[in-house]
FIRO-57254 format. One record per residue (C-alpha): residue in one letter; x, y, z. Coordinates in steps of 0.1 Angstrom, whole numbers, plus 5000, padded with zeros to 4 digits. Each point is the difference from the previous one (the first is absolute). Last residue first. Example, Ala and Ser with C-alpha at 12.3 -4.5 7.8 and 13.67 -1.06 7.14 Angstrom:
REM residues 2
@res S&u 5137&v 4989&w 5071
@res A&u 4986&v 4966&w 5007
***
This chain:
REM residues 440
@res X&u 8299&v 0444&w 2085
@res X&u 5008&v 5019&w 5033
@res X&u 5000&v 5035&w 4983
@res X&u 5019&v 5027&w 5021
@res X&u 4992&v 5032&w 5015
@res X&u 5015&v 5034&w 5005
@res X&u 4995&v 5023&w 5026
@res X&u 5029&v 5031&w 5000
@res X&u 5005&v 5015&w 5034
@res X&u 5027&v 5029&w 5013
@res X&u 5003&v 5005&w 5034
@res X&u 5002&v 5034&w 5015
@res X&u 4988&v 4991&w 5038
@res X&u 4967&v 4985&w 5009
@res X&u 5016&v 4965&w 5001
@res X&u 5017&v 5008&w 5025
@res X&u 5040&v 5004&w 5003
@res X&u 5025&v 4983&w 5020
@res X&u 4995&v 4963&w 4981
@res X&u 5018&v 5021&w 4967
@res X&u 5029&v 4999&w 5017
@res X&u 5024&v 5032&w 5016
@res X&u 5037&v 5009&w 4982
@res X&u 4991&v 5030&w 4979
@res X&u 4969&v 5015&w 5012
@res X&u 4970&v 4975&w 4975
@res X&u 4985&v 5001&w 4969
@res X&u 4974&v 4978&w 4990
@res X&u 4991&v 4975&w 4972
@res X&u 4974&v 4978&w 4999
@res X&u 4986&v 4976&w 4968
@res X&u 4971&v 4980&w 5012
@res X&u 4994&v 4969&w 4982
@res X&u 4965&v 4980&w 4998
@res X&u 5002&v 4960&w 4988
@res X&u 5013&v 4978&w 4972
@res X&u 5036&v 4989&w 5004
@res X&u 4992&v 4962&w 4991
@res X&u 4993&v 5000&w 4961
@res X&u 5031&v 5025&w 4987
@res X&u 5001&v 5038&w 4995
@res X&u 5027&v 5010&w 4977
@res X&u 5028&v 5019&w 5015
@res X&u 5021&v 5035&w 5006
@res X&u 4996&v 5022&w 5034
@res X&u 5017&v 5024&w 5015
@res X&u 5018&v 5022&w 4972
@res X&u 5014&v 5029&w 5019
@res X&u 4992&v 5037&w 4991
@res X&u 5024&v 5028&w 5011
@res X&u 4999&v 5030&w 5024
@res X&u 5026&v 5006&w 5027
@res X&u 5009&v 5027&w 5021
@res X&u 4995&v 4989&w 5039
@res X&u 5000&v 4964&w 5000
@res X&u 5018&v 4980&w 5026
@res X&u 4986&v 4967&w 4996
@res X&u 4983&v 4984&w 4969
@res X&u 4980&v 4968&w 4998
@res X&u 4994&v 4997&w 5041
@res X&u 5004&v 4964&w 5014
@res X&u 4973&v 4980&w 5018
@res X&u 5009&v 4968&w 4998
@res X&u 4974&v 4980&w 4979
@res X&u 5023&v 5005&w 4969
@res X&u 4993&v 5012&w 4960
@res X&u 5025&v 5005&w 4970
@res X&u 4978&v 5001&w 4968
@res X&u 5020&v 5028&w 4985
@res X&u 5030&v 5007&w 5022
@res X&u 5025&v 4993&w 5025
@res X&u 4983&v 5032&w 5022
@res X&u 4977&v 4977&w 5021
@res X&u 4958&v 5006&w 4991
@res X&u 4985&v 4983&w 5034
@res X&u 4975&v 4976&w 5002
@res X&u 4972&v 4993&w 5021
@res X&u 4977&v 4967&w 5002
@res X&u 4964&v 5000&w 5008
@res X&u 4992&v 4974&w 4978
@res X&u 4966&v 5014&w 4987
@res X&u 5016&v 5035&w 4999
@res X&u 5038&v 4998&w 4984
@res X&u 5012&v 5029&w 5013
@res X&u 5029&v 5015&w 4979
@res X&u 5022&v 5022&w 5019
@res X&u 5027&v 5033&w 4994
@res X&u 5019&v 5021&w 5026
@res X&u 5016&v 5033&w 4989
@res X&u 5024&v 5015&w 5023
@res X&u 5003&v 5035&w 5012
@res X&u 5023&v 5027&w 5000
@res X&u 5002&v 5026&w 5026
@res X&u 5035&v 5022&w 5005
@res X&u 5010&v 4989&w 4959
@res X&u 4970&v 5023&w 4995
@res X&u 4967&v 4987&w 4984
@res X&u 4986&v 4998&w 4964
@res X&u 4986&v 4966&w 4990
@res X&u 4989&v 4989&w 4965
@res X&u 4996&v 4958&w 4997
@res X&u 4980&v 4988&w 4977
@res X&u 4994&v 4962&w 5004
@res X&u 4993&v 4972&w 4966
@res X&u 4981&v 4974&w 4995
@res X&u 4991&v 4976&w 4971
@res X&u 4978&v 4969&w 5002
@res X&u 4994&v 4980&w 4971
@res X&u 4969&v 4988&w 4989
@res X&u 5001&v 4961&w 4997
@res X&u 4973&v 4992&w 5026
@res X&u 4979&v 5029&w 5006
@res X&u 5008&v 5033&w 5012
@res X&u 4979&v 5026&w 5022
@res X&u 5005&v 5037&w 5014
@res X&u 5026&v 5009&w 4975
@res X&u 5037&v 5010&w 5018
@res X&u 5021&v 5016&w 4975
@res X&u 5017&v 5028&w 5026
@res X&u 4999&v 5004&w 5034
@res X&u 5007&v 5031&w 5010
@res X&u 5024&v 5012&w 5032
@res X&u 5003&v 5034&w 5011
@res X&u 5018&v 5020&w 5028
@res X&u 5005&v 5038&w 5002
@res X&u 5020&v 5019&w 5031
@res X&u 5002&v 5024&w 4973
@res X&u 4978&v 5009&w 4969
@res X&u 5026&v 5011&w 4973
@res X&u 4981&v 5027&w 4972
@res X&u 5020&v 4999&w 4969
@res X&u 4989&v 5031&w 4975
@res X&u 4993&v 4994&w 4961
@res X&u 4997&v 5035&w 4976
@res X&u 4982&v 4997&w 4969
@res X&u 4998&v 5026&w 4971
@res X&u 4977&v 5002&w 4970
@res X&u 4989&v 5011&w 4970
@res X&u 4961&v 5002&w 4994
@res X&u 5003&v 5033&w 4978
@res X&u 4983&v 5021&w 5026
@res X&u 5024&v 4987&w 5024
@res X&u 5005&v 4967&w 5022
@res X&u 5012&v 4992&w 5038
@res X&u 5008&v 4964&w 5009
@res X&u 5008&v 5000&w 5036
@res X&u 5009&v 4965&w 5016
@res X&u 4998&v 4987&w 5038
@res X&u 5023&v 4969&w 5006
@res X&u 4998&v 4982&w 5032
@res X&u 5019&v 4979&w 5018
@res X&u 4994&v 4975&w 5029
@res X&u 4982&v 4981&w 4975
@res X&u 4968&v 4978&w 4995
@res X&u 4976&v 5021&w 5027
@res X&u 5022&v 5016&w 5032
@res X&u 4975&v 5033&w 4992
@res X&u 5006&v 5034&w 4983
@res X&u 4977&v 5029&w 5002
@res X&u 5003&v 5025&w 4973
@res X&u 4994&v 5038&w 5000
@res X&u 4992&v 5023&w 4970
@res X&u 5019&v 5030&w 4986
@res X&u 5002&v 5015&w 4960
@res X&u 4964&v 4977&w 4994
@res X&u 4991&v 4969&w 4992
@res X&u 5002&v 4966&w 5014
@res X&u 5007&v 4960&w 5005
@res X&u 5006&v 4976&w 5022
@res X&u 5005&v 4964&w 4989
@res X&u 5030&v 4984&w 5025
@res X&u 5029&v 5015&w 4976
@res X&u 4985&v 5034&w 4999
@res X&u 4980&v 5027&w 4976
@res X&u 5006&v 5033&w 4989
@res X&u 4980&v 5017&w 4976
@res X&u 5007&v 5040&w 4994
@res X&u 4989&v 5025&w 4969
@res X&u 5023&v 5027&w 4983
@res X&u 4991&v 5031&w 4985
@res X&u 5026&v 5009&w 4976
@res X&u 5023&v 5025&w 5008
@res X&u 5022&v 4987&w 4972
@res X&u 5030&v 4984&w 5021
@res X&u 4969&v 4983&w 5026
@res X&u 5009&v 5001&w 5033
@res X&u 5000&v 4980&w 5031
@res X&u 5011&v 5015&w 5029
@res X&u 4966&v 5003&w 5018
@res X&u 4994&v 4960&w 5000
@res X&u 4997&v 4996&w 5040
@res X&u 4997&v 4965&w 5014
@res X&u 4986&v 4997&w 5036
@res X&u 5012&v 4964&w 5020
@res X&u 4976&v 4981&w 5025
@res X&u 5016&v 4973&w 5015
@res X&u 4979&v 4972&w 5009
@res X&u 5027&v 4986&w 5007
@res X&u 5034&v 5009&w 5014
@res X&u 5019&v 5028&w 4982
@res X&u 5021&v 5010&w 4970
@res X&u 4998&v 5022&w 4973
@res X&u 4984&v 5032&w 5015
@res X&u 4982&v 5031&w 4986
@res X&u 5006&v 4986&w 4965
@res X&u 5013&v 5025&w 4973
@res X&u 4990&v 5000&w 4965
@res X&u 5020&v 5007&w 4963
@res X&u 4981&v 4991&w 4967
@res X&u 5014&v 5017&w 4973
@res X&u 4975&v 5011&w 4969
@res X&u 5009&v 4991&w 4966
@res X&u 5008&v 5021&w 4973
@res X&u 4976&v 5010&w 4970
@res X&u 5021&v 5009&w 4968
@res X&u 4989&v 5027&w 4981
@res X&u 5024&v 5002&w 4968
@res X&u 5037&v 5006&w 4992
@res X&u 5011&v 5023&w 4978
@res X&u 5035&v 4992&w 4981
@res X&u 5023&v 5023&w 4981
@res X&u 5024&v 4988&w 4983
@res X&u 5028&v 5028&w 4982
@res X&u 5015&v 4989&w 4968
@res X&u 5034&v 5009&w 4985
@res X&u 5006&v 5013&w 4964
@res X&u 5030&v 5004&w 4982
@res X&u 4998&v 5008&w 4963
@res X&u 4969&v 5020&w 4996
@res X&u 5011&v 5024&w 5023
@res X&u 4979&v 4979&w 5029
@res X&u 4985&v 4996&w 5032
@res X&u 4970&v 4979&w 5002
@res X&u 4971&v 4997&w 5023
@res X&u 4983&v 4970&w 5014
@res X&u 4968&v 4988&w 5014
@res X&u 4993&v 4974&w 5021
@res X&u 4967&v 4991&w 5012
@res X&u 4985&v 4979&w 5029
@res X&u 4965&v 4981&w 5001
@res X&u 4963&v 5011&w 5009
@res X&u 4998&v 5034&w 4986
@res X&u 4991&v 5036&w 5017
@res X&u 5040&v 5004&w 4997
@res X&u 5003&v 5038&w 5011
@res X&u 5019&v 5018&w 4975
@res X&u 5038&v 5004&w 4994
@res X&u 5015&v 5036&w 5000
@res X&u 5034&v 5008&w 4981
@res X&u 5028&v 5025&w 5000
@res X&u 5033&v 4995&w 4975
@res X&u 5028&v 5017&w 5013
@res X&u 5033&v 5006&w 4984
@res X&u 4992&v 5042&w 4997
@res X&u 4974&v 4990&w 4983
@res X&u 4969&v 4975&w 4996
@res X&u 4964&v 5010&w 5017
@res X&u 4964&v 4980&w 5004
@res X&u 5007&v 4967&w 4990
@res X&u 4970&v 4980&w 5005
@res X&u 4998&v 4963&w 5011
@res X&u 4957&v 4991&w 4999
@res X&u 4995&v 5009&w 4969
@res X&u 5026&v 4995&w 4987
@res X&u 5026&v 4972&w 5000
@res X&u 5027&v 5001&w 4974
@res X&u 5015&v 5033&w 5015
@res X&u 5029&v 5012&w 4975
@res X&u 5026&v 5023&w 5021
@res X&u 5023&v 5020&w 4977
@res X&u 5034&v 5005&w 4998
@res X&u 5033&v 5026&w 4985
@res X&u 5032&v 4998&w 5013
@res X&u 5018&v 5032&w 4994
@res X&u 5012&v 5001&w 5035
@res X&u 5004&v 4962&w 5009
@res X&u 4972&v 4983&w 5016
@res X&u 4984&v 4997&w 5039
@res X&u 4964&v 4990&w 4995
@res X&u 4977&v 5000&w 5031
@res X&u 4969&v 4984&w 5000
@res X&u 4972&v 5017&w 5026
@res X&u 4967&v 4986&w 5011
@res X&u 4965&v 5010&w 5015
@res X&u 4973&v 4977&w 5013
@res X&u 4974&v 4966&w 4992
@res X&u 4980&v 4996&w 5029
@res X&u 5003&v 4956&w 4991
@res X&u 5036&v 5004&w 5010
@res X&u 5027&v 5013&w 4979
@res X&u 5031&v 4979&w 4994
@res X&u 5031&v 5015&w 4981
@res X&u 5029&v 4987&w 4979
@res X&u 5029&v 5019&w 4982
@res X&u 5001&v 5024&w 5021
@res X&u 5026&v 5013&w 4998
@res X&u 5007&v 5006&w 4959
@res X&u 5040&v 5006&w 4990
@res X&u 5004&v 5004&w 4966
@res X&u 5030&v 4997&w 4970
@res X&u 4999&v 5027&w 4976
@res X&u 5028&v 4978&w 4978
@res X&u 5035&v 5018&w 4998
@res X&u 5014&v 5021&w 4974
@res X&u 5037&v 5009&w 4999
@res X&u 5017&v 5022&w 4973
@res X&u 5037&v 4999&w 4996
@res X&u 5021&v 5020&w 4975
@res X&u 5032&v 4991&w 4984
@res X&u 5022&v 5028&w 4987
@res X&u 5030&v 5002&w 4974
@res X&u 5009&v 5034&w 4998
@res X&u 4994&v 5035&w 4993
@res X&u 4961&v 4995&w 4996
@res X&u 4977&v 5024&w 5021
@res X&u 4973&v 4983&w 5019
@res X&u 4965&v 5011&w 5005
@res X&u 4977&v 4977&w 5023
@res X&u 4966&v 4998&w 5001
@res X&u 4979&v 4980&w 5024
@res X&u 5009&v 5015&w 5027
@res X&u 5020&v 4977&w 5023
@res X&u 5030&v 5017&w 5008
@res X&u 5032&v 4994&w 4981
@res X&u 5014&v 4994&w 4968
@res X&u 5031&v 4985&w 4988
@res X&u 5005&v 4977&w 5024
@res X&u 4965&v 4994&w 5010
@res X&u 4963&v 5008&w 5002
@res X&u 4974&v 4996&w 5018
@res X&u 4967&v 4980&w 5011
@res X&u 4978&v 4998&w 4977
@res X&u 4969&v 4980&w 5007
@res X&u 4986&v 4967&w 4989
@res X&u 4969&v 4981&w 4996
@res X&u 4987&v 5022&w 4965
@res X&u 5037&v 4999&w 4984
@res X&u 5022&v 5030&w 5014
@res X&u 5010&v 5032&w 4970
@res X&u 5035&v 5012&w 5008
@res X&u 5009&v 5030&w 4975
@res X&u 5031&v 5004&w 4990
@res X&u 5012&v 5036&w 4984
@res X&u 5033&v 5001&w 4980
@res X&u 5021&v 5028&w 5000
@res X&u 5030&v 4999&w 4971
@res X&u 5031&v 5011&w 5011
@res X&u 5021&v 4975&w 4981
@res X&u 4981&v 4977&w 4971
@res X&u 4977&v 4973&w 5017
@res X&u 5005&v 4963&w 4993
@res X&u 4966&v 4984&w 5012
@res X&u 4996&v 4972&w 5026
@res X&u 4965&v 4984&w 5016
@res X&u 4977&v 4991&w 4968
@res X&u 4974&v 4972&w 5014
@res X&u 4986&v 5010&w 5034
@res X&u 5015&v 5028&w 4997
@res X&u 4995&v 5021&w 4968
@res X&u 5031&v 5024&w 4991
@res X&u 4999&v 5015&w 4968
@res X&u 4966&v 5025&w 5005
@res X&u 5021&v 5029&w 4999
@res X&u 4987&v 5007&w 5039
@res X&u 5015&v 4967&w 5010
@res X&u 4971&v 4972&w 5011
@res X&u 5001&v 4978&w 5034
@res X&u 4979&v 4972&w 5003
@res X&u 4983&v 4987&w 5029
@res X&u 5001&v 4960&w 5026
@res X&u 5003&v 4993&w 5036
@res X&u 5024&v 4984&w 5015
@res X&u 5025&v 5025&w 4999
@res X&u 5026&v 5007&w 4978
@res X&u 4999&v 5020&w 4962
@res X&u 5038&v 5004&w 4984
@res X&u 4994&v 5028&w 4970
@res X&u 5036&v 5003&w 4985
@res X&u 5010&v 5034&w 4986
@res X&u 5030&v 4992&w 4974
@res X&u 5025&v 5031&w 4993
@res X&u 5008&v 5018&w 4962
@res X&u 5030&v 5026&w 4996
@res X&u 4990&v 5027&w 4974
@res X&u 5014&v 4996&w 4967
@res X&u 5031&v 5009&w 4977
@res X&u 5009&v 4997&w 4966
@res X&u 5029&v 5010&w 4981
@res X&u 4997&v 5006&w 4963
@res X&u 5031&v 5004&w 4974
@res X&u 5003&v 5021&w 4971
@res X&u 5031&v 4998&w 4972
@res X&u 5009&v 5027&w 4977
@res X&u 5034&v 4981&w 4985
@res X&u 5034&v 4987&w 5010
@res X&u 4996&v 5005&w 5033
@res X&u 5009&v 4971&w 5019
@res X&u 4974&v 4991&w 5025
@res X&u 5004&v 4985&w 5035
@res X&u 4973&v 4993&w 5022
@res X&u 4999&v 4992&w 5042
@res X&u 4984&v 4969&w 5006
@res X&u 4961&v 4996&w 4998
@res X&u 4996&v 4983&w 4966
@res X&u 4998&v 5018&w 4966
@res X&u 5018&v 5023&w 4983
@res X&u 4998&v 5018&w 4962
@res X&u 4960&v 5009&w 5006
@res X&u 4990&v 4983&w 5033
@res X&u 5016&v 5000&w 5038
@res X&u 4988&v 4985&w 5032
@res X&u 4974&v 5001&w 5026
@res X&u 5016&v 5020&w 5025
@res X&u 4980&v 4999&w 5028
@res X&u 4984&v 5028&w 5022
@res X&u 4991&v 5011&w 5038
@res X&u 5031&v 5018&w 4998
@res X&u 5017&v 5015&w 4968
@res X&u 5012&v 4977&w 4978
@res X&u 5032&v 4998&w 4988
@res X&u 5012&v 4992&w 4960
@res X&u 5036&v 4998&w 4994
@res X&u 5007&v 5011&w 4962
@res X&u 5040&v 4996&w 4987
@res X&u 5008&v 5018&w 4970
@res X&u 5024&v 4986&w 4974
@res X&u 5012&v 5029&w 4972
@res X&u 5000&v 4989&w 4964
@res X&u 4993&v 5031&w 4986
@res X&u 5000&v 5028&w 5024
@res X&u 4968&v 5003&w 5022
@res X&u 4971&v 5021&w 5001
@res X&u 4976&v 5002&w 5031
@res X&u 4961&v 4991&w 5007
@res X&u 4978&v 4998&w 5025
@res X&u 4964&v 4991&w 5001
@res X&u 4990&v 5003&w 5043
@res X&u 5019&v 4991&w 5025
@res X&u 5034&v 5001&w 4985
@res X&u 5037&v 5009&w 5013
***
């Protein structure tokens, strides 16, 4: 019964039987001297004889098993375990190995697992059986809001915050200053100030986040002095009325976005024009029952506004003859058209009555509605029953020929819808264009 150097005489020739059995946490290894092999031994003694049996501790593979998407290495305490390359050493029973997790500049370590726990960065493990260790190292992987801001041309304050892992480590890297100054970076804050812009055009700077493997950028844009317009607004004490009607226009609403001082013209459809916030216009049944007054206000930087108003003069009736030349000769050609712009109520149109007199002949003719050149001595109005209408009509188209020469009157009158022409004077509203003709 050996554990040690034993020995023990036999009788010649006597057979003796050795069984070898490890105690725990070894191996029999096998036999030298007059045995060999791992199975029991049997010696006859028929001399001295000496036999060797070997035992060892028990051995058990550690297996380094990195996850995570980011990248380290791992190193054993007895400097045989290397991970990144060299993951698994054999280790002989109850020895205590201590791995150390070391993250790649980018990543962080996270933990361990299986075999270890925690996530220290050392872990001591005792070897008694086969083990596989994890260790997980992610990226540092940022989140930066803002990543854009706009300044104005004031320039102002800022903030950038920068959520990352514990263990993450960052700078901010301004590329811009001057006038884009960092002023403070902890605690995941970055602090800036951006100057006034006393230049003519718009900047952009930026500043960068970064471990020196991930980086993200942060825009900053400054904007410069921009000049807006001024807005035009008015108000018109009335917008409808008989003639003359006398209307008061009041600019006090406009404005200018930049407190600007702002300067006033307004001017009409008919010619009138003005200064001034307020002024007063007097509109007269000349060329159009409606008319237009315009506001054009500008600022210190000569931008400007308009603003257009409708002013409707009722009860209105106008008729224009247009193209007439006061003399043709043979061969010129004779063009003529009629403007018609009438404003009354459905409850009191009026008709429009239209005649040529041809002087030296004395003869009368009326303007019928079937078109250009359409003419009759029966008195006839041109248009009946007007009471919104405004449109130009083309009267008169052809070449003057040998025979027609003489003096033409052009008349045109408006009339209560359904009486003649022959009830009125001729002192009332009618309309006269003198035009003469070349005999030869």
């Amino acid at each position: 019964n050996c554990s040690n150097e034993c020995s023990e005489d036999y009788k010649a020739d006597t057979s003796v039987t050795l069984t070898a059995t490890p105690d725990a946490d070894y191996t029999f290894a096998g036999w030298s001297g007059v045995c060999s092999g791992t199975d029991n031994c049997t010696v006859t003694m028929n001399q001295a004889k000496n036999v060797k049996a070997t035992f060892e501790l028990d051995q058990f593979l550690l297996t380094i098993s990195p996850t995570g998407n980011g990248n380290g290495t791992v190193t054993s305490s007895l400097s045989d375990i290397n991970c990144g390359s060299d993951c698994s050493e054999d280790y002989k029973a109850d020895t205590s190995v201590t791995l150390t997790a070391t993250p790649d500049a980018g990543s962080i370590f996270t933990g361990w697992g299986n075999g270890c726990s925690g996530n220290a960065v050392t872990c001591i493990i005792k070897m008694n059986s086969d083990k596989t260790v994890t260790a997980k190292f992610d990226l540092c992987e940022y989140t930066v809001t803002p990543l854009k801001s706009s300044y104005g041309v004031e320039g102002g304050d800022g903030t950038i915050e920068v959520t990352a892992p514990v263990g993450c480590k960052w700078e901010a890297v301004n590329h811009n200053k001057g006038w884009l100054n960092i002023t403070a970076s902890n605690n995941g804050v970055v602090e800036y100030t951006v100057s006034a812009n006393e230049s003519s055009t718009e900047r952009t700077g930026t500043f960068t986040i970064t471990d020196t493997i991930i980086e993200q950028t942060v825009t900053i844009e400054q904007g410069i002095d921009v000049n807006e317009p001024p807005v035009a607004l008015f108000t018109v004490s009335s917008l409808e009325g008989a003639a003359p009607l006398v209307v008061t226009v009041d600019a006090s609403n406009s404005s200018d976005p930049d407190n600007d001082s702002i300067t006033y013209q307004w001017e009409t459809s008919d010619g009138h024009t003005a200064t001034g916030i307020t002024t007063d216009f007097t509109f007269e049944e000349v060329n159009s029952c409606e008319k237009t007054i315009t506001l054009t206000v500008t600022d210190d930087g000569d931008l400007n506004d308009k603003e257009t108003e409708t002013v409707s003069l009722e009860d209105c009736a106008i008729v224009e003859f247009h193209g007439i030349e006061d003399y043709y000769n043979i061969g010129d050609f004779v063009r003529v058209d009629v403007k018609i712009d009438v404003n009354f109520t459905r409850f009191k149109p009026v008709d429009l009555w239209l005649a040529i007199l041809m002087v030296e002949s004395n003869v009368l003719l009326y303007n019928t509605p079937l078109g250009i050149n359409s003419f009759s001595p029966t008195p006839q109005a041109y248009k009946e029953s007007l009471d919104n209408y405004t449109v130009i009509h083309h009267l008169l188209d052809f070449e003057v020929p040998l025979g027609l020469g003489g003096t033409y009157i052009f008349g045109a009158l408006f009339v209560e819808d359904g009486k003649s022409s022959t009830d009125y004077s001729v002192d009332d509203d009618l309309i006269i264009k003198i035009t003469e003709l070349a005999s030869e």
